[in-house]
MIDOSE-1310 file (N, C-alpha, C; in nm, 2 decimals, decimal comma, always signed):
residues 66
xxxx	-15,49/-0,28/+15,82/-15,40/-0,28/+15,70/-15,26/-0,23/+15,75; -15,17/-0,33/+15,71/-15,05/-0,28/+15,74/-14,98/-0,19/+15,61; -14,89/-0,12/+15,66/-14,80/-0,01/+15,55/-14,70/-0,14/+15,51; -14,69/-0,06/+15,32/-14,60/-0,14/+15,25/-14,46/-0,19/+15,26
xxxx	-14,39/-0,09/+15,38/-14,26/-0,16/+15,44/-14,28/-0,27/+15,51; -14,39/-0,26/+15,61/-14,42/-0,35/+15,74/-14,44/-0,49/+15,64; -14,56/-0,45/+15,54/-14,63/-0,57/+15,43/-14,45/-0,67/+15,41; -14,40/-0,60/+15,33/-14,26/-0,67/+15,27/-14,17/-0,73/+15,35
xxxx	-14,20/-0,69/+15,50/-14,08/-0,73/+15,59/-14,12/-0,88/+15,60; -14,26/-0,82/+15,64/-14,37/-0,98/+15,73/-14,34/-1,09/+15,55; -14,38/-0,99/+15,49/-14,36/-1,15/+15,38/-14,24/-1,20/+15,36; -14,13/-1,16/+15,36/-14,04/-1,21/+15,33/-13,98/-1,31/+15,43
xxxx	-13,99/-1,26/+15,59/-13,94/-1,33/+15,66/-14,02/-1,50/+15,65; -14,24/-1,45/+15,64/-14,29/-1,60/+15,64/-14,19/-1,65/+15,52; -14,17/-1,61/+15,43/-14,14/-1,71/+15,28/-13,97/-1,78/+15,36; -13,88/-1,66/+15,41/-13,77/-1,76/+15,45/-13,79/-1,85/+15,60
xxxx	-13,88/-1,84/+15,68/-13,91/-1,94/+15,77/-14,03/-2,06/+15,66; -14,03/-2,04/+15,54/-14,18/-2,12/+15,54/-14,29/-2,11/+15,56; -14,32/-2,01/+15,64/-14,48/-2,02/+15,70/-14,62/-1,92/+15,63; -14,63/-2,06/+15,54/-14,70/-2,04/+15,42/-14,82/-1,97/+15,46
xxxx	-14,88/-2,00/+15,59/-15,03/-1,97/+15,65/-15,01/-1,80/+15,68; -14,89/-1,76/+15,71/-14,86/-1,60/+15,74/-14,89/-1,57/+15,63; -14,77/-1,57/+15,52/-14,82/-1,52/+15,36/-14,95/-1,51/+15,34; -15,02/-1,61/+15,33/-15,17/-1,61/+15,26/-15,23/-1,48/+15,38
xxxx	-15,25/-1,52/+15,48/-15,32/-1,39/+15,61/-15,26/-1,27/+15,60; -15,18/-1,26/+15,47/-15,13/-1,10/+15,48/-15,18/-1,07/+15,38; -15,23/-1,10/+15,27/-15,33/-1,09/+15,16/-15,48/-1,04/+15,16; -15,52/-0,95/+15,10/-15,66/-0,95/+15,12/-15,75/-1,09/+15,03
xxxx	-15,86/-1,07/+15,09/-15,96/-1,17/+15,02/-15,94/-1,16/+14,82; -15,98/-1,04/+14,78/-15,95/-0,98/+14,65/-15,84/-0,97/+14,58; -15,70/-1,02/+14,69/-15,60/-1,03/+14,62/-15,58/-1,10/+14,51; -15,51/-1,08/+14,40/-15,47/-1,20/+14,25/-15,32/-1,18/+14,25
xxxx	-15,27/-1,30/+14,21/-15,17/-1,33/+14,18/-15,12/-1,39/+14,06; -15,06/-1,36/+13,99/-15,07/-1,38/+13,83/-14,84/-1,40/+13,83; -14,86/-1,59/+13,84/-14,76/-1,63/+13,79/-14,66/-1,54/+13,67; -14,56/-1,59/+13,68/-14,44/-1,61/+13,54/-14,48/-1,71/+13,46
xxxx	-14,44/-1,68/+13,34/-14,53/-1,75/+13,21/-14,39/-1,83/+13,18; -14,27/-1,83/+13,23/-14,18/-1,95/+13,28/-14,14/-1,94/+13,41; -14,07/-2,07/+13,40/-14,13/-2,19/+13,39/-14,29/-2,23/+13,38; -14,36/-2,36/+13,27/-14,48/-2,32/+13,31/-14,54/-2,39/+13,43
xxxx	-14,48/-2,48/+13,51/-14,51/-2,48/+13,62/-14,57/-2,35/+13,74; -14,46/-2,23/+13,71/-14,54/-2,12/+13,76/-14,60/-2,02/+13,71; -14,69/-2,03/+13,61/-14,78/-2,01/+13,53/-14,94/-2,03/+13,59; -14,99/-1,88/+13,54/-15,12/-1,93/+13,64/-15,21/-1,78/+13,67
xxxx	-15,31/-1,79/+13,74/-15,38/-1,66/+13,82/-15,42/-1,75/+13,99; -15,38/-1,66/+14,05/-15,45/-1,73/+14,22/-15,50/-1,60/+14,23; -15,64/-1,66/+14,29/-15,73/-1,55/+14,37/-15,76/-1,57/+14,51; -15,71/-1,45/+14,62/-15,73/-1,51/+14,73/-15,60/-1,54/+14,80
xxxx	-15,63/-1,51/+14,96/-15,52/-1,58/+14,98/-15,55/-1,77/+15,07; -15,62/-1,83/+15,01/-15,65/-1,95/+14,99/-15,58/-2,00/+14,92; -15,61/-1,92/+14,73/-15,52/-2,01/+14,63/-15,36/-1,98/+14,68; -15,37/-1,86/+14,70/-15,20/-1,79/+14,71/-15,13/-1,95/+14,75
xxxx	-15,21/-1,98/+14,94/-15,13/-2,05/+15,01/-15,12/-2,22/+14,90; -15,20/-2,23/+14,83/-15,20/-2,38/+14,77/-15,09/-2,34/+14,69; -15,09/-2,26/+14,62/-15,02/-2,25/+14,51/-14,86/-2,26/+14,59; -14,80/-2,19/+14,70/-14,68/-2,19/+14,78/-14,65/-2,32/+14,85
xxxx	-14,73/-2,39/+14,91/-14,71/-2,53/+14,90/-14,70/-2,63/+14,81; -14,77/-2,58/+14,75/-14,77/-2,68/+14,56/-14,56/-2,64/+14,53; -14,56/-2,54/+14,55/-14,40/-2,47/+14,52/-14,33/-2,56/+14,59; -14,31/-2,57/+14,73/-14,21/-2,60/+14,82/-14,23/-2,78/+14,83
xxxx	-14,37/-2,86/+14,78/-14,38/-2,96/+14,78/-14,25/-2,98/+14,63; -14,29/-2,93/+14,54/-14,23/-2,96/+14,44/-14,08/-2,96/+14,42; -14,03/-2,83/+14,49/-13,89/-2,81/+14,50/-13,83/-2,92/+14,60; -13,93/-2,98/+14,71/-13,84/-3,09/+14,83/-13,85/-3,20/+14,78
xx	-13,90/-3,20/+14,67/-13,91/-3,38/+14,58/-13,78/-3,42/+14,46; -13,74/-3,29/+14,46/-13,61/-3,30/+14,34/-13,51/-3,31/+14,41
């Protein structure tokens, strides 16, 4: 288990490189993630860092299509 500084550094850098597979592996199994109720695109519950990672590619698929 990493400390909450180290947790925030590691996520932020995978989200500005992209690397959606780091995100999710910094997650516990039991993690939840509970969307913004806008847009309702990101609206939602993910459990896991399985859903986390669908849900973050579902994101960056969507935003490289517009």
């Amino acid at each position: 288990m990493i400390n909450a500084v180290a947790f925030v550094k590691e996520f932020y850098w995978a989200m500005c490189t992209g690397d959606v597979e780091h995100i999710a592996a910094l997650h516990s199994p039991d993690f939840e993630w509970t969307g913004a109720e806008s847009p309702p695109s990101y609206s939602g519950l993910w459990r896991g860092p399985r859903d986390v990672e669908c849900y973050l590619v579902g994101l960056i698929f969507r935003s490289s299509n517009r």
